[in-house]
C-alpha positions as CSV (number, residue, x, y, z in Angstrom):
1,X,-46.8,106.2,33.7
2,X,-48.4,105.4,30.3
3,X,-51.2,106.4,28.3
4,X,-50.5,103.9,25.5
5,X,-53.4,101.5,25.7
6,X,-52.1,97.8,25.9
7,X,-53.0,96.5,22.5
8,X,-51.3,99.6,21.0
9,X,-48.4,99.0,23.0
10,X,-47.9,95.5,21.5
11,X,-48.5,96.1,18.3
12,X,-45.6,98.7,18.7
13,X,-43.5,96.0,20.5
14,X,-44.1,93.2,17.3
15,X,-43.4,96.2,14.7
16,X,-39.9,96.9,16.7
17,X,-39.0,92.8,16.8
18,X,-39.0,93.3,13.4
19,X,-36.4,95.4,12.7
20,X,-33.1,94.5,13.1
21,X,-30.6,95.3,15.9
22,X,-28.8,97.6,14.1
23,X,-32.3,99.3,13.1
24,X,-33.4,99.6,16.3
25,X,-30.2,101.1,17.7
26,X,-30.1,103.7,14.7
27,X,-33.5,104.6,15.6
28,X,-33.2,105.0,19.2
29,X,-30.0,106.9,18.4
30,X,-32.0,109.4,16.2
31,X,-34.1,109.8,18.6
32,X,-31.7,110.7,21.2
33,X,-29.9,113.3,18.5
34,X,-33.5,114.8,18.0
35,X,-33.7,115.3,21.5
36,X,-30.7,116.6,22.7
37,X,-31.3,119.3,19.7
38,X,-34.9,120.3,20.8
39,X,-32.9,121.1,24.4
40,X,-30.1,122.8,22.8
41,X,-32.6,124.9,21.1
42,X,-34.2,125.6,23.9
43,X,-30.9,126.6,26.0
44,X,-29.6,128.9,23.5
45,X,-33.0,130.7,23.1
46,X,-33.3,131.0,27.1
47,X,-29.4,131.8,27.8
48,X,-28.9,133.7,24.5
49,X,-26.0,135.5,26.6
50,X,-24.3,132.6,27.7
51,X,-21.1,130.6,26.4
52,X,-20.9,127.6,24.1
53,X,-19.4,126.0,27.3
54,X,-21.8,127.1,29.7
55,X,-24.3,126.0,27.1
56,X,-23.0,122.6,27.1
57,X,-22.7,122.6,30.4
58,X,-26.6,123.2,30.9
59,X,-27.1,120.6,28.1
60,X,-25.1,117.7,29.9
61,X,-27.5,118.7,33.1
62,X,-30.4,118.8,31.4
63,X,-29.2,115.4,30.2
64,X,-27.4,113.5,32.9
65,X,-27.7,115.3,36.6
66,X,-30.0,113.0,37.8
67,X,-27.7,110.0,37.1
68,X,-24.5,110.7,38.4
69,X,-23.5,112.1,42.2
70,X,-22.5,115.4,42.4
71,X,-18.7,114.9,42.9
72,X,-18.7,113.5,39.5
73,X,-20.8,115.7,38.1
74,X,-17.9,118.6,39.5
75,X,-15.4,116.8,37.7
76,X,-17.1,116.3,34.1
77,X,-18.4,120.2,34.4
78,X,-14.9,121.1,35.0
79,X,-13.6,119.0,31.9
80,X,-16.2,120.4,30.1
81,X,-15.7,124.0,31.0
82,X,-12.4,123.6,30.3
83,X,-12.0,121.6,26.7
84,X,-15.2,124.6,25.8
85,X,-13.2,127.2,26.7
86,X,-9.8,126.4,24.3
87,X,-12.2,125.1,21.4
88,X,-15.2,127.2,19.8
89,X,-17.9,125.7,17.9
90,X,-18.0,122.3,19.2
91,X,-21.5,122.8,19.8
């Protein structure tokens, strides 16, 4: 779904062909940085109680559960919880 109205849209499209590759990557990767704060945010002010592993945890669910089957998503949450737990402050 969109709400962008069409000529919007390509006027948006012709301002991004400008930019270089490496521009556009940067941005997108901002963008992604930005987001995955905002959710972090969020997690720690929902689950104040809970662990910088279980908070990665919930990030890397909020991020990827919908993309990967759930016998791989066991094996990363297993890594995760487990590389969290020797090592504080990653997050």
């Amino acid at each position: 779904m969109t709400d962008t109205p069409p000529d919007v849209q390509a006027r948006v499209d012709a301002l991004m062909r400008q930019r270089s590759g490496s521009d556009r990557v940067r941005m997108m990767s901002d963008m992604f940085d930005f987001a995955k704060a905002l959710v972090l945010s969020n997690l720690r002010a929902t689950h104040a109680d809970a662990s910088d592993a279980e908070l990665h945890v919930m990030l890397f669910d909020r991020l990827y559960v919908d993309e990967i089957d759930p016998a791989q998503r066991a094996r990363v949450v297993a890594r995760l919880r487990g590389e969290r737990q020797a090592t504080s402050g990653l997050l």
